[in-house]
C-alpha positions, 0 to 999 in steps of 0.5 A, spaced: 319 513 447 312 509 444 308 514 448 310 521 445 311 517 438 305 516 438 303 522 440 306 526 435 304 521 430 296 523 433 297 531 432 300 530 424 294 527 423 291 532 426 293 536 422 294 534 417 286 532 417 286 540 418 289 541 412 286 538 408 278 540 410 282 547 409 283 546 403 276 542 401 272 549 404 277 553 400 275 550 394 267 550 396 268 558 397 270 558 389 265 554 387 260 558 390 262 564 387 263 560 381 256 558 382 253 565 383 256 568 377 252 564 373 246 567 373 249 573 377 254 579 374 261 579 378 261 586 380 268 587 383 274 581 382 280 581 385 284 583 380 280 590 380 281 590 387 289 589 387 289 594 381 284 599 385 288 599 392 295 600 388 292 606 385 289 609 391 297 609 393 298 615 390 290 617 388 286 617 394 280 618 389 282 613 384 276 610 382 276 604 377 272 605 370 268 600 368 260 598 365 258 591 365 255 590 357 251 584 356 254 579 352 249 581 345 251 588 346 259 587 345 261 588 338 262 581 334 268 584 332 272 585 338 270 577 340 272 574 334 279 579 335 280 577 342 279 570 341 284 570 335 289 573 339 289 570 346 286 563 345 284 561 338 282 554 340 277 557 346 270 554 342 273 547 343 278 546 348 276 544 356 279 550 358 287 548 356 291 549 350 295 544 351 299 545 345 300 552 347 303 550 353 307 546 350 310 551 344 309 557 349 315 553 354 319 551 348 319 558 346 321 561 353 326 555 353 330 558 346 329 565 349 332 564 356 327 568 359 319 568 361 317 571 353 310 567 352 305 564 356 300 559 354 294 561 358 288 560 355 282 565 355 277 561 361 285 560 366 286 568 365 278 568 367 280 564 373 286 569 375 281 575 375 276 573 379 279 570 384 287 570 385 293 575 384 298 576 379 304 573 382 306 567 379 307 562 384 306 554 384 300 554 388 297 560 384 297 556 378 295 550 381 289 554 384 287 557 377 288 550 374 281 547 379 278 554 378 278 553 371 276 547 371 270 549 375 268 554 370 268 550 364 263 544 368 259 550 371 259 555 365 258 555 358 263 557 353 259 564 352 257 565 359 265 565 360 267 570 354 262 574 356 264 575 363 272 575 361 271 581 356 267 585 362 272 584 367 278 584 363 284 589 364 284 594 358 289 600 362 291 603 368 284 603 372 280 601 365 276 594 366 271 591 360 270 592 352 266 599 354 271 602 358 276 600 353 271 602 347 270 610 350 277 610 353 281 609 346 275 611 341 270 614 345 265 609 342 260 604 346 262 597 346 257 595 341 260 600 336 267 597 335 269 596 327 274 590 327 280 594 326 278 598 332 277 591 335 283 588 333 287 593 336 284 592 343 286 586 343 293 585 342 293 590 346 290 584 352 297 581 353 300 588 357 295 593 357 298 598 362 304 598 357 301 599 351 296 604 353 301 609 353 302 609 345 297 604 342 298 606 336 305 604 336 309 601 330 309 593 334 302 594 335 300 596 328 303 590 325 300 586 330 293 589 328 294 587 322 295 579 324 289 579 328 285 583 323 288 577 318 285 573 322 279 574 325 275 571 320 276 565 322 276 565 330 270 560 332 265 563 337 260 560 342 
């Protein structure tokens, strides 16, 4: 009985020690892409796969629009829109808004249902570029050592400009320039702040709200940013 207890005892360690060099490879795979990304421009993220193959279902010549804008020739107005509406702490935070966190579960609570999230501008990032959108525990957790590694690796600009180019801005539209000619037939660049603010309410569901964005909610919720884009703090 001691020799197959031992034994057992033998191969959970095994195993567990398996496991565990796992997940220390994983996040080593994460952090050199994290890495690279610094100094190079991310060309396809998972985000854009996953949307890529579900247009391809039905389309087999769907193709993803999308043009990579450094971060000098996206508008200053559509930074200060985004940043006033989906994270207006993201200059100071270190990738967790945790008062967010807490006001979005509370008000979640009242509703009995999933109507918030607290997600910050750097977690969304780390979404995008590495994971799917299927909420699960081990998803959000990956996405917690995701940002974490790209708030240490990463400056402040550095990580709102990849987020504004590879961000989804309708069904196969990715980026502030393939947003900015799909909706306004104008170059990133040229966006007014009403224009600005109107792309970015439309961040929470793009794929929804590309179908009318000149509707009555948006209007209002257009209006909110515009009110207060002025004070949102860039890098």
């Amino acid at each position: 009985m001691k020799v197959l207890l031992g034994g057992a005892f033998k191969w959970f360690k095994r195993i567990l020690l398996g496991l565990v060099l796992l997940i220390l490879l994983t996040q080593c795979w994460y952090m050199g892409w994290v890495m690279w990304w610094k100094y190079f421009d991310p060309g396809m993220t998972r985000f854009m796969e996953i949307r890529l193959d579900e247009a391809r279902r039905t389309n087999p010549q769907a193709e993803l629009k999308r043009h990579w804008q450094p971060y000098g020739k996206i508008s200053v107005h559509l930074k200060r829109a985004v940043v006033a509406a989906e994270d207006d702490k993201f200059a100071v935070h270190d990738g967790f808004d945790w008062e967010g966190m807490q006001l979005a579960l509370e008000k979640n609570r009242r509703k009995g249902r999933l109507v918030a999230g607290g997600s910050t501008i750097t977690q969304q990032l780390a979404k995008n570029l590495f994971l799917s959108p299927v909420k699960t525990p081990w998803r959000k957790a990956q996405e917690a050592i995701i940002t974490l590694m790209l708030e240490t690796a990463w400056d402040k600009r550095r990580i709102l400009e990849v987020y504004l180019n590879s961000v989804e801005w309708g069904d196969c539209v990715f980026g502030a320039e393939a947003a900015a000619r799909r909706y306004y037939r104008v170059g990133a660049a040229q966006l007014t702040a009403a224009q600005a603010a109107r792309l970015a309410v439309m961040l929470p569901a793009p794929r929804r709200f590309e179908k009318n964005p000149w509707s009555a909610y948006l209007n209002r919720r257009t209006q909110t940013i515009l009110a207060r884009m002025p004070h949102a703090q860039l890098p």
